[in-house]
N, C-alpha and C positions, 0 to 999 in steps of 0.2 A: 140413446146412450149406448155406448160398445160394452158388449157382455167382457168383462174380466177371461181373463185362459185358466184351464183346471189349473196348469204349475203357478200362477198368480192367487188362486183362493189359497191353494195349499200352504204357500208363504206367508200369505197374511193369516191365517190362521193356527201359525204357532208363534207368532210376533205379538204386538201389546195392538191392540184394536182398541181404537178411537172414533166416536162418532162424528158425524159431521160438524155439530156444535163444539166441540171439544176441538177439533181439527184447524179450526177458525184461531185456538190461541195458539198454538204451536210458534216455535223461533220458526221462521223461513215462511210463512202461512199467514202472521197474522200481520196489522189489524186487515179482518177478512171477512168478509158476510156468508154466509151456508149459500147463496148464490155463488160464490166468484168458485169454492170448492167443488160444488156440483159441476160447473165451468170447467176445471181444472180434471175431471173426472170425463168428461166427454170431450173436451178439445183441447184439452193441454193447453200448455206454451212451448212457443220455439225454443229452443237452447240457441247457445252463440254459435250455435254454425247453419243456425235458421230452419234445425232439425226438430217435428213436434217430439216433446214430451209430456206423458199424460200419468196423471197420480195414479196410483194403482187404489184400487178399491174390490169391496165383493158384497154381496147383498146377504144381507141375516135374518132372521127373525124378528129384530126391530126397526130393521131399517138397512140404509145404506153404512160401511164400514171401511176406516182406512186404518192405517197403523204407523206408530210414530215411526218405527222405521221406513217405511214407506216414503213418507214424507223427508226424511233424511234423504234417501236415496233421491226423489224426483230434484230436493235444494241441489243436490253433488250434481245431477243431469245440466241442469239449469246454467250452471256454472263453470260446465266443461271440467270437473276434478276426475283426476286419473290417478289411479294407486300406483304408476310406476312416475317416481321422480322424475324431472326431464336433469339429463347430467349437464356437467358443470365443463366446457372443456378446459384441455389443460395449459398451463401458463403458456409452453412452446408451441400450442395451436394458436391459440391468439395473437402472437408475436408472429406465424407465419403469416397468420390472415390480416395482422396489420399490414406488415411489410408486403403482402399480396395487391392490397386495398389502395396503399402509397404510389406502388408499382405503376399499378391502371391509372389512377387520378393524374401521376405524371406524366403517362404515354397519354392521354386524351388532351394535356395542357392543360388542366384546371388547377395542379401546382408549381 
Protein backbone atom coordinates (compact mmCIF):
# COMPACT_ATOMS: atom_id res chain seq x y z
CA UNK A 1 0.00 0.00 0.00
CA UNK A 2 1.55 3.62 -1.00
CA UNK A 3 2.40 5.55 2.16
CA UNK A 4 -0.10 8.86 2.16
CA UNK A 5 2.29 12.47 1.55
CA UNK A 6 2.72 14.77 4.86
CA UNK A 7 0.39 17.62 2.80
CA UNK A 8 -2.33 14.49 2.64
CA UNK A 9 -2.17 13.41 6.66
CA UNK A 10 -2.23 17.10 7.33
CA UNK A 11 -5.76 17.45 5.26
CA UNK A 12 -7.19 14.58 6.62
CA UNK A 13 -6.56 15.39 9.87
CA UNK A 14 -8.44 18.56 10.32
CA UNK A 15 -11.37 17.14 8.04
CA UNK A 16 -14.14 14.50 9.69
CA UNK A 17 -12.12 11.05 9.85
CA UNK A 18 -13.99 7.98 9.03
CA UNK A 19 -12.97 4.55 9.54
CA UNK A 20 -12.95 2.09 7.10
CA UNK A 21 -16.19 0.27 8.28
CA UNK A 22 -17.83 3.58 8.40
CA UNK A 23 -16.46 4.48 4.87
CA UNK A 24 -18.23 1.46 3.29
CA UNK A 25 -21.67 3.54 4.08
CA UNK A 26 -20.76 6.75 2.60
CA UNK A 27 -23.05 8.17 -0.80
CA UNK A 28 -20.39 7.43 -3.60
CA UNK A 29 -18.71 4.20 -1.53
CA UNK A 30 -21.32 2.26 -0.56
CA UNK A 31 -22.78 -0.80 -0.74
CA UNK A 32 -18.99 -1.61 -0.30
CA UNK A 33 -17.08 -4.26 1.71
CA UNK A 34 -13.74 -2.81 3.90
CA UNK A 35 -11.98 -4.99 1.04
CA UNK A 36 -12.99 -2.97 -2.10
CA UNK A 37 -11.93 0.43 0.27
CA UNK A 38 -8.59 -0.94 1.24
CA UNK A 39 -8.69 -1.59 -2.79
CA UNK A 40 -9.49 1.98 -3.51
CA UNK A 41 -6.63 2.91 -0.96
CA UNK A 42 -3.85 1.14 -2.84
CA UNK A 43 -5.04 1.23 -6.46
CA UNK A 44 -7.68 3.38 -6.94
CA UNK A 45 -9.90 3.60 -9.93
CA UNK A 46 -9.48 5.14 -13.45
CA UNK A 47 -11.54 8.37 -13.81
CA UNK A 48 -13.09 8.94 -17.35
CA UNK A 49 -9.97 9.90 -19.03
CA UNK A 50 -8.53 6.41 -17.95
CA UNK A 51 -6.49 8.48 -15.28
CA UNK A 52 -5.74 6.38 -11.56
CA UNK A 53 -7.54 7.85 -8.76
CA UNK A 54 -6.83 6.78 -5.31
CA UNK A 55 -8.90 7.67 -1.91
CA UNK A 56 -6.66 9.42 0.18
CA UNK A 57 -6.21 7.89 3.46
CA UNK A 58 -3.57 8.04 6.72
CA UNK A 59 -2.79 5.58 9.35
CA UNK A 60 -3.76 6.40 13.31
CA UNK A 61 -3.61 4.78 16.33
CA UNK A 62 -6.64 2.48 15.48
CA UNK A 63 -6.13 1.86 12.39
CA UNK A 64 -6.43 2.95 8.90
CA UNK A 65 -8.40 6.49 8.27
CA UNK A 66 -10.16 8.38 5.46
CA UNK A 67 -12.52 11.42 5.74
CA UNK A 68 -15.76 12.07 4.30
CA UNK A 69 -14.37 14.72 2.44
CA UNK A 70 -12.04 12.84 1.11
CA UNK A 71 -14.25 10.66 -0.26
CA UNK A 72 -16.18 13.57 -1.70
CA UNK A 73 -13.34 14.75 -3.46
CA UNK A 74 -12.14 11.03 -4.96
CA UNK A 75 -16.56 10.71 -6.22
CA UNK A 76 -15.80 14.62 -7.98
CA UNK A 77 -12.30 12.74 -9.49
CA UNK A 78 -14.08 9.81 -10.61
CA UNK A 79 -16.54 11.83 -12.42
CA UNK A 80 -14.38 14.39 -14.17
CA UNK A 81 -16.19 17.57 -12.02
CA UNK A 82 -14.51 20.82 -12.61
CA UNK A 83 -15.32 23.98 -10.53
CA UNK A 84 -15.14 26.23 -13.60
CA UNK A 85 -18.49 25.99 -15.70
CA UNK A 86 -17.82 24.98 -19.16
CA UNK A 87 -19.68 28.46 -20.90
CA UNK A 88 -22.61 28.45 -22.99
CA UNK A 89 -21.61 30.03 -26.42
CA UNK A 90 -23.56 32.85 -27.59
CA UNK A 91 -26.82 32.79 -29.81
CA UNK A 92 -24.62 34.65 -32.96
CA UNK A 93 -21.75 31.81 -32.51
CA UNK A 94 -24.09 29.14 -33.05
CA UNK A 95 -25.84 30.57 -36.00
CA UNK A 96 -22.13 31.15 -37.54
CA UNK A 97 -21.14 27.61 -36.69
CA UNK A 98 -24.49 26.54 -38.17
CA UNK A 99 -24.22 28.33 -41.32
CA UNK A 100 -20.38 27.25 -41.25
CA UNK A 101 -21.47 23.35 -40.85
CA UNK A 102 -24.34 24.00 -43.99
CA UNK A 103 -21.52 25.65 -45.87
CA UNK A 104 -19.16 22.47 -45.74
CA UNK A 105 -22.04 19.67 -45.99
CA UNK A 106 -22.94 21.70 -49.25
CA UNK A 107 -19.45 22.05 -50.86
CA UNK A 108 -18.82 18.17 -50.08
CA UNK A 109 -22.50 17.35 -51.71
CA UNK A 110 -24.18 15.68 -49.07
CA UNK A 111 -26.92 18.54 -49.15
Amino acid sequence: MRSPTVDTIERLLTEDLVDVATACTLPGLRPMEPKQVYDLFDRGRKDIHGMPVRLEFCRVAGGLRTSRQAVKRFVCALSGATNTPTPTPRKTTRDRQKNNAIKELEAAGML
